[in-house]
VOGU-3710 file (C-alpha; in Angstrom, 3 decimals, decimal comma):
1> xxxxxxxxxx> 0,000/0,000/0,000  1,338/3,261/-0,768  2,279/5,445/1,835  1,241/8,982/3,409  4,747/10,699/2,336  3,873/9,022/-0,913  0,840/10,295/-0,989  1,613/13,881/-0,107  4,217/13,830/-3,017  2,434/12,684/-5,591
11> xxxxxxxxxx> -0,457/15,278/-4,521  1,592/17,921/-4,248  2,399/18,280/-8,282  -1,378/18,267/-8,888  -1,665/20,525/-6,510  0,679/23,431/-7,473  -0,838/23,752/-10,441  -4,613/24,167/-9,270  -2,448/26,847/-6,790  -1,359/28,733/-9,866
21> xxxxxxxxxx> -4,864/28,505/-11,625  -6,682/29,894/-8,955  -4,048/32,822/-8,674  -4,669/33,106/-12,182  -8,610/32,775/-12,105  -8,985/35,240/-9,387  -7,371/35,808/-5,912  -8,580/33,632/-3,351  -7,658/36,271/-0,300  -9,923/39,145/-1,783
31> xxxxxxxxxx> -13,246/37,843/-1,339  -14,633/37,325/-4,711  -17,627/35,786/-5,516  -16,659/31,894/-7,025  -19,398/29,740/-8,234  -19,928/26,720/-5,240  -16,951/24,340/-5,446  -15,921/23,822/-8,753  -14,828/27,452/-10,288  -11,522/28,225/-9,273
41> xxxxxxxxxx> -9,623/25,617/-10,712  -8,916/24,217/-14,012  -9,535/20,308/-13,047  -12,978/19,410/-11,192  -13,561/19,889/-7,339  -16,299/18,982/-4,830  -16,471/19,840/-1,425  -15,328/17,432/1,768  -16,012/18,700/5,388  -13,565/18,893/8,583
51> xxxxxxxxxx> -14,822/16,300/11,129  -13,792/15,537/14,099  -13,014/11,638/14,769  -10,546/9,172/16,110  -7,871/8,421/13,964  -5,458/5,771/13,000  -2,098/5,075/10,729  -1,644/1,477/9,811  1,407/0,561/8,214  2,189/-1,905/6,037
61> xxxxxxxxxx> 4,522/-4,776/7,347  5,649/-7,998/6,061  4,697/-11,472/7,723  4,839/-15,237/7,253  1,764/-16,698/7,482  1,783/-20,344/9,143  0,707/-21,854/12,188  0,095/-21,295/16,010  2,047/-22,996/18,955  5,126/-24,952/17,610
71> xxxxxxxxxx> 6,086/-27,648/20,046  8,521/-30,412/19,333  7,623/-34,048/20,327  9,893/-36,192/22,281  10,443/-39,601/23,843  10,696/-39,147/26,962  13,392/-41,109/29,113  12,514/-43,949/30,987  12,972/-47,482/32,305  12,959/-50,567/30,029
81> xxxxxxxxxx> 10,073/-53,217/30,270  13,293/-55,506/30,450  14,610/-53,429/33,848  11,046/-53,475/35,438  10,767/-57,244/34,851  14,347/-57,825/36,163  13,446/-55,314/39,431  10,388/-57,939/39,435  12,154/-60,626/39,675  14,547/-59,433/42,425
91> xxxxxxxxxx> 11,542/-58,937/44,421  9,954/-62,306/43,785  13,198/-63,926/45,013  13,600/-61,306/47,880  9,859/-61,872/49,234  10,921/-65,783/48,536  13,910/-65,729/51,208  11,791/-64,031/53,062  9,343/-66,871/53,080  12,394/-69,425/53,870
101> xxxxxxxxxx> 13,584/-67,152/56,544  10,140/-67,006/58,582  9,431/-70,769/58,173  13,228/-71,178/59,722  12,152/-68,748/62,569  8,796/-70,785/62,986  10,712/-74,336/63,031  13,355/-73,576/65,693  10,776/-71,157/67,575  8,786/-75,039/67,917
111> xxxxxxxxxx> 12,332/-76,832/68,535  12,339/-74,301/71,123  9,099/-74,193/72,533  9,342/-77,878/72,723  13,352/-78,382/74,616  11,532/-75,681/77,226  8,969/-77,783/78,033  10,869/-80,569/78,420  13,650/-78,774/80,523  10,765/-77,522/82,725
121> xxxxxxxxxx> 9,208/-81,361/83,120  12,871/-82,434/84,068  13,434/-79,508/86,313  10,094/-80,306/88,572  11,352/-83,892/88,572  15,090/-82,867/89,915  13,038/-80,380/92,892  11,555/-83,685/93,659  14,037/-86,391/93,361  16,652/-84,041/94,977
131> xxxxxxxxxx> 14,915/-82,102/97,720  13,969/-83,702/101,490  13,318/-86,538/102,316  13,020/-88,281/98,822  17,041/-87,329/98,421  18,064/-88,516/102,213  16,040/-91,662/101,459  17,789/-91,888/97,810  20,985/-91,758/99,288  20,663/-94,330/102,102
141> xxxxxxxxxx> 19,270/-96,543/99,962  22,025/-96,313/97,495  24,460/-96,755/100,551  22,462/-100,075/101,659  22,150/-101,420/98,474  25,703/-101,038/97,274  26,147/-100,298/93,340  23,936/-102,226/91,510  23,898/-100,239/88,644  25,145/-101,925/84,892
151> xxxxxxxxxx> 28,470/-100,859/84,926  28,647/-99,777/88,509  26,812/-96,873/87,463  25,085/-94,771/90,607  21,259/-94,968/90,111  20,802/-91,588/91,965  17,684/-90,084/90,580  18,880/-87,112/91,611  22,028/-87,182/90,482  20,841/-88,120/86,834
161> xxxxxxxxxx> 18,016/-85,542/87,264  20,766/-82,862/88,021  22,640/-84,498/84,637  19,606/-83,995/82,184  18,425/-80,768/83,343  22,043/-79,461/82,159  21,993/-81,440/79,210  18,103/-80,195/78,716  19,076/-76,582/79,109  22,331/-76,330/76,776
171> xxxxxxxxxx> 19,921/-77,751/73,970  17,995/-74,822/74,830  20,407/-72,104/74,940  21,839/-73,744/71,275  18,466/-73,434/70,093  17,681/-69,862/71,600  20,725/-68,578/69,657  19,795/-70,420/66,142  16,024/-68,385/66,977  18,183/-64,956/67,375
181> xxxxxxxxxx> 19,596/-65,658/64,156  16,775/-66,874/62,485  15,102/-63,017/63,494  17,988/-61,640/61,959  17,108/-63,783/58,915  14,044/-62,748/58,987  14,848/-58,809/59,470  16,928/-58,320/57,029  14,960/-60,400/54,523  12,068/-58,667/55,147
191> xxxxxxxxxx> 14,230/-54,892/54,044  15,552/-56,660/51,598  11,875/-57,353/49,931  11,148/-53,537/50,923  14,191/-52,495/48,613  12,852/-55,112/46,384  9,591/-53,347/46,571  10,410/-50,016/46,219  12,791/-50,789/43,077  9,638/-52,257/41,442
201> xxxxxxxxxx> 7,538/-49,153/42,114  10,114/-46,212/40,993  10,558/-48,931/37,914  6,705/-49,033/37,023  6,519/-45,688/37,641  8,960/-44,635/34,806  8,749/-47,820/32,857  8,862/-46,672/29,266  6,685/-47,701/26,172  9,838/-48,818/24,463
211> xxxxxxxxxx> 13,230/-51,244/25,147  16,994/-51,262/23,848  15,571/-52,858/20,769  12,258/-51,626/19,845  11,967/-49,886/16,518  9,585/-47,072/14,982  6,721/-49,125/12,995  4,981/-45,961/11,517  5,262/-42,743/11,711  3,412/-40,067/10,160
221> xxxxxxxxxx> 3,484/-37,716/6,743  4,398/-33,990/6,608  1,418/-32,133/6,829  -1,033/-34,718/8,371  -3,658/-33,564/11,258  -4,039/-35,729/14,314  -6,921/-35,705/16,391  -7,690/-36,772/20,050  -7,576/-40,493/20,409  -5,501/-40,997/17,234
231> xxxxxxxxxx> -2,026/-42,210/16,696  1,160/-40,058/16,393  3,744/-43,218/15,723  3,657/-46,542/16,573  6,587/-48,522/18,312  7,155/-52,090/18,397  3,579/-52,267/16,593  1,938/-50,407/19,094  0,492/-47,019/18,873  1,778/-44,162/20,976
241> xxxxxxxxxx> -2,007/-41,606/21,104  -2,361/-37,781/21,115  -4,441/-36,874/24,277  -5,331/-33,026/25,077  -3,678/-31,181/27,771  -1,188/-28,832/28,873  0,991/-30,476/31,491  3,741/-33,522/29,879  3,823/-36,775/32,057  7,043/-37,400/33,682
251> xxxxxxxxxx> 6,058/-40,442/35,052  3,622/-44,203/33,816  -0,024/-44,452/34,899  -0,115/-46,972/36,891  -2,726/-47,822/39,811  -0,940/-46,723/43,196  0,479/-43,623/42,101  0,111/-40,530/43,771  -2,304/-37,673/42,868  -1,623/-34,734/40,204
261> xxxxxxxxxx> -2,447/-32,941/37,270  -1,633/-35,265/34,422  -3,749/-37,566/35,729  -6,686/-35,401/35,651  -5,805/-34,965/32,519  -5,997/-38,398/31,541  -9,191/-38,855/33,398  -10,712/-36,219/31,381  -9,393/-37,724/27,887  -10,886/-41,159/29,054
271> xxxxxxxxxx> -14,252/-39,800/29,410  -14,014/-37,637/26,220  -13,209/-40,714/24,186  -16,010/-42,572/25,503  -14,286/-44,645/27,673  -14,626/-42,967/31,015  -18,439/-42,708/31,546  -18,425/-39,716/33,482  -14,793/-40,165/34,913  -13,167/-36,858/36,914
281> xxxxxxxxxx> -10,684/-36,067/39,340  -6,748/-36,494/40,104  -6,511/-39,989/41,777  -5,770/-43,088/39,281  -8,828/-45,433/40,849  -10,310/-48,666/39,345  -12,176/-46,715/37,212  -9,379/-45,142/35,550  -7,883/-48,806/35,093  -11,144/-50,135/33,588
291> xxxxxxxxxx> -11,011/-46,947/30,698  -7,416/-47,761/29,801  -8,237/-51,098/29,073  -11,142/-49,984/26,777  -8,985/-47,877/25,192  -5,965/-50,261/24,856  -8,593/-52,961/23,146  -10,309/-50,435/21,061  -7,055/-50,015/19,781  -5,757/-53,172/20,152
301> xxxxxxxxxx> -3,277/-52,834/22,514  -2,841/-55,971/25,172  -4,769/-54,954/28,012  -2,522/-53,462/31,438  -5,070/-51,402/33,220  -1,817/-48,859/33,280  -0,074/-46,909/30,393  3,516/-46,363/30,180  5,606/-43,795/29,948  5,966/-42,069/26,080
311> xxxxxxxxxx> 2,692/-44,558/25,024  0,679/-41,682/25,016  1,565/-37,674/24,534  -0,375/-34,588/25,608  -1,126/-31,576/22,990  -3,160/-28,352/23,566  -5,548/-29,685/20,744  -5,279/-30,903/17,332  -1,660/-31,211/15,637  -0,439/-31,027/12,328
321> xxxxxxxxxx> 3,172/-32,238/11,495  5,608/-30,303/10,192  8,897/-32,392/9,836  9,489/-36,166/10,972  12,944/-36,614/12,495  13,260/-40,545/12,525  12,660/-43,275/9,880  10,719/-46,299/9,848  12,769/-48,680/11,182  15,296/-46,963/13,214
331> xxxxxxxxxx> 15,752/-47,601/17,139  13,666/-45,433/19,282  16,202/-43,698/21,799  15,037/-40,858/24,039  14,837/-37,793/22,143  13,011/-35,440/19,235  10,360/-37,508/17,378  8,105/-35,146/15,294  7,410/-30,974/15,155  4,311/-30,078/15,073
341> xxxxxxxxxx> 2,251/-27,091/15,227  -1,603/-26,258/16,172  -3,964/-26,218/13,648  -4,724/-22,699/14,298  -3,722/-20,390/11,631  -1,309/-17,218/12,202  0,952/-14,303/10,652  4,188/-13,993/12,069  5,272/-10,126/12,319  8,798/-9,369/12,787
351> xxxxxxxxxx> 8,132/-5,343/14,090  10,758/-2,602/14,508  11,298/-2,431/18,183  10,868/0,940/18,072  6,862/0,761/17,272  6,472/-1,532/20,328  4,441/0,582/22,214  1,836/1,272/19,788  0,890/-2,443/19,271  -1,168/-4,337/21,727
361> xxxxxxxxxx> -3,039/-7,394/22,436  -6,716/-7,027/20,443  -5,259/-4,437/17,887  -7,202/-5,371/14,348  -5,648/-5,339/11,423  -6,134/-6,255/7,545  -3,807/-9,427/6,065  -3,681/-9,309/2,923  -2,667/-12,856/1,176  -0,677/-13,272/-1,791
371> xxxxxxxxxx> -4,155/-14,314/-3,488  -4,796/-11,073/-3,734  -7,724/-11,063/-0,939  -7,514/-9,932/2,262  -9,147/-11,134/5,400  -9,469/-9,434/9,004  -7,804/-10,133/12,149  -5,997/-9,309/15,161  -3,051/-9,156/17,270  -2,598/-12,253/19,451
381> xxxxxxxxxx> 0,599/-11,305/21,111  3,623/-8,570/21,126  6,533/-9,873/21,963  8,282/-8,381/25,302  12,392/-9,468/23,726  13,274/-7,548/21,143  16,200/-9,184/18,509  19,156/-8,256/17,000  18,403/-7,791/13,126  20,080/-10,830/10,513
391> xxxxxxxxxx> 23,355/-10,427/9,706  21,530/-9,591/6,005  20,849/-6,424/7,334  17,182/-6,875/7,110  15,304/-5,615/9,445  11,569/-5,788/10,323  8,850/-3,374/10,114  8,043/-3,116/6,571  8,241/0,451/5,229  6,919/1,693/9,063
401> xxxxxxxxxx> 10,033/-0,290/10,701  13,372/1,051/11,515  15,621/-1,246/8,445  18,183/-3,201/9,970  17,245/-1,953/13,335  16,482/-4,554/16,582  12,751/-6,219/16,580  10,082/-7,978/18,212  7,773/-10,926/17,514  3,908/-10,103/16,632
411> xxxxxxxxxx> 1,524/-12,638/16,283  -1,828/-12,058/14,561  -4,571/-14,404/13,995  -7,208/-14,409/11,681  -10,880/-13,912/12,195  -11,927/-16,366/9,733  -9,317/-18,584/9,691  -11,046/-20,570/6,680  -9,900/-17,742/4,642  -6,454/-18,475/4,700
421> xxxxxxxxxx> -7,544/-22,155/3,100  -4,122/-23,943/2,959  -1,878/-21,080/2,473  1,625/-22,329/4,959  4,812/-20,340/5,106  3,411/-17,724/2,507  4,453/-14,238/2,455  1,791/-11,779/3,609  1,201/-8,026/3,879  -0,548/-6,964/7,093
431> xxxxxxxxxx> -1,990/-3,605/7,824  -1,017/-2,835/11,384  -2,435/-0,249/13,010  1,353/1,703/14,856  -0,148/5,135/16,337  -3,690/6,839/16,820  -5,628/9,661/17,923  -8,779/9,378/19,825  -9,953/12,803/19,079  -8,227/14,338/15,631
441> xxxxxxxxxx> -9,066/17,105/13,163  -9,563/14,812/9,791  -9,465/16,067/6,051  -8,877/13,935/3,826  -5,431/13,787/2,407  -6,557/15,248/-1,009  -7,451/18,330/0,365  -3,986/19,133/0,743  -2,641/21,884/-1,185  1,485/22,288/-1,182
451> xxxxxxxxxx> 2,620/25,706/-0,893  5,711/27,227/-3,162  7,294/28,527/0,023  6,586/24,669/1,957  3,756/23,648/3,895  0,409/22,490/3,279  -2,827/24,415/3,265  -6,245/23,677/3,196  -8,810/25,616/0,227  -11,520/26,696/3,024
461> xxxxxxxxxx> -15,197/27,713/1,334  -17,475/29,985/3,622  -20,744/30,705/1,935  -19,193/32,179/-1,668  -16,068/32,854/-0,513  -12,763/31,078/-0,701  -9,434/31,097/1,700  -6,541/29,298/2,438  -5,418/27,843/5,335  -2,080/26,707/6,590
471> xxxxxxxxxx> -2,041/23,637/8,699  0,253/21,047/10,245  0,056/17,709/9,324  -0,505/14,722/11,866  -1,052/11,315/11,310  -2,292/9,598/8,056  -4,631/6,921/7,809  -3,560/5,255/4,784  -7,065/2,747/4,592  -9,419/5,655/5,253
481> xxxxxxxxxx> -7,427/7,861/3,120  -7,389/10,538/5,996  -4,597/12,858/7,279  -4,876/14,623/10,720  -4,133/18,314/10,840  -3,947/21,652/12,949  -4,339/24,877/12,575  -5,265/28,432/13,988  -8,746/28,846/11,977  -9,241/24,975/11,046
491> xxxxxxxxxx> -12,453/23,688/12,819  -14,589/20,582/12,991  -17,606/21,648/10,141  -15,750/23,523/8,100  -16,091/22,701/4,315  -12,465/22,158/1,944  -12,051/21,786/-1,468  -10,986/18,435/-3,025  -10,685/17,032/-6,336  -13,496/15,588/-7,940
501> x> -13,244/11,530/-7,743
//
């Protein structure tokens, strides 16, 4: 679009040579009667009126037109199925020891039981075999009767009561201390199994959707628009879904985990798809289990009740692809997988720095596409960071921007983004609004007559007689074809001269 100077210059040869007519015709200080609007000057002229209105300059800047939001997609790092079934195993066999240790415990704790009860029986027999009159009696009859055990043997009960209670309580004591260590066994076995346990939880908790070997099966074309609920890539076979939601999981979806965001995430997803029935909330119940196996079959995906980590990723909405980094067939390694953007159409502005302040949030503006048509819109976002220009020297802005000078991001989006059809990465032309007045003095721009000594100056008419003006210039709306100006005897009402269209 042309600009204001532009504008001015190309009026200004016109101009000077209506100025010299109507100093020929007559002179337009002395009052002289002029037929209404169209006798002074050799070309045709109508009459435009001073108003009074707000007023805006939009300049022309270049843009790319393309897409919202560009995100990058990544496998996310995590524990092999292979480590998880290894930590599984290590608690099997811990929990088994465990087992072995407690039925040790429960075996000697009987061995025990049972040498105390028989070291009590022979300790009531030696209190009476040894004690009173039953040992005085023992011992003179052992005197009387001479040795008459085999052998020579003495056959003092109490003497061979004394002898097995001793014999009774050291295979107590031996068994006592075989207990003690058997409740060491047992102890440590049982930590051991809590390691165990806790190894197998922080391993299904980050156990990954992929192993040292597993290999991308599909993966999708440039330009293709995934949905909710459909697949991104598939790995080993299986397909790794697009769900909608801000916050990335860091960790599997298993049943036991704790609380958060992502899961309410998920919860919601579940239910969107169909598959929740009214499911809500943070917590990962039975309910959440039950959807993700009706997922997992409608997709037919073996059925875990649990998802893990990278077999599912979260987007704001719908995605389209923009570039595919790996190849059917390669390993899967933690890492970029796919770019993708929204599906939300949007100009990219790169604005001289300078004009920062006069762009906001909610600004419209006019793109025009390189269709020729042009569709409404407005500013989404202005940039806070401002950039050092290219090393090409080009700076943004457009013919409003500062060349080569530093400048910020604008984003605009389109009213009807069905306009822009399937226009990507296509130079546009926008029409941003840079400065306005709420309250201006408007002629329009072809009012302007250019003095021989400078300046501008408006043709006023009052009644049958003709004056000029002299006036300041302010700001030029290019679209309206409107130029703000100033002057001691300018007013809102007045009535100008302009050529006739």
């Amino acid at each position: 679009m042309t600009s204001p100077r532009r504008i001015v210059l190309a009026v200004m040869g016109l101009v000077l040579v209506a100025v010299v007519a109507v100093v020929l015709v007559s002179d337009p200080f002395a009052g002289a009667k002029k037929p209404s609007g169209v006798a002074d000057n050799a070309a045709g002229t109508s009459l435009a009126t001073v108003t009074r209105r707000a007023l805006s300059s939009q300049t022309p800047v270049g843009g790319t037109l393309g897409y919202a939001s560009a995100s990058s997609i990544r496998i996310p790092s995590g524990t092999p199925p292979s480590a998880v079934q290894q930590a599984e195993q290590s608690a099997a066999a811990s929990e088994a020891t465990l087992l072995s240790a407690r039925a040790s415990l429960a075996a000697d704790a009987a061995t025990l039981a049972g040498l105390q009860a028989t070291l009590s029986a022979a300790r009531e027999k030696e209190s009476v075999d040894c004690a009173g009159e039953g040992a005085a009696e023992s011992a003179s009859s052992s005197a009387g009767e001479g040795d008459s055990s085999p052998g020579g043997a003495s056959a003092d009960p109490c003497t061979g009561d004394v002898d097995t209670v001793s014999s009774d309580q050291q295979g107590a004591s031996t068994d006592a201390t075989r207990l003690a260590a058997d409740r060491a066994s047992v102890s440590s076995a049982q930590a051991a199994l809590a390691r165990a346990q806790a190894g197998v939880s922080a391993a299904r908790s980050s156990e990954a959707a992929y192993g040292q070997s597993s290999t991308f099966t599909m993966l999708p074309a440039v330009g293709r628009v995934v949905s909710r609920g459909q697949s991104l890539y598939a790995i080993g076979g299986q397909p790794v879904m697009l769900l909608y939601g801000s916050v990335i999981p860091s960790r599997a979806f298993v049943a036991g985990m704790p609380p958060g965001p992502e899961v309410t995430e998920l919860n919601a997803n579940l239910d969107a798809l169909g598959y929740g029935n009214g499911l809500t909330g943070d917590s990962f119940t039975a309910a959440t289990a039950t959807a993700i196996d009706a997922l997992q079959a409608a997709h037919g995906i073996p059925t875990t009740g649990g998802l893990a980590l990278g077999s599912v990723v979260f987007e704001r909405g719908p995605v389209l692809v923009t570039s595919v980094r790996p190849t059917v067939g390669a390993n899967v390694a933690p890492g970029l997988v796919l770019d993708v953007t929204s599906t939300v159409p949007q100009v990219t502005i790169q604005l001289s720095a300078a004009q920062q302040s006069s762009v906001k949030v909610g600004d419209p503006v006019t793109i025009n596409l390189p269709n020729e048509r042009s569709t409404e819109g407005v500013v989404s976002a202005v940039g806070a960071v401002a950039k050092a220009p290219s090393k090409g020297g080009e700076g943004g802005g457009g013919e409003g921007g500062e060349e080569g000078g530093p400048t910020i991001e604008v984003d605009v989006t389109p009213n009807d983004p069905g306009a822009i059809g399937h226009l990507d990465e296509a130079p546009v032309t926008v029409e941003i609004t840079t400065a306005s007045v709420a309250n201006a003095l408007t002629v329009p721009v072809d009012a302007l007559l250019a003095l021989a000594g400078g300046g501008y100056a408006l043709e006023v008419v009052e009644g049958k007689t003709h004056r000029l003006e002299a006036v300041s210039l302010g700001l030029f709306d290019d679209a309206e074809g409107l130029v703000q100006v100033s002057g001691r005897e300018v007013a809102a009402g007045q009535r100008v001269v302009v050529p006739s269209s």
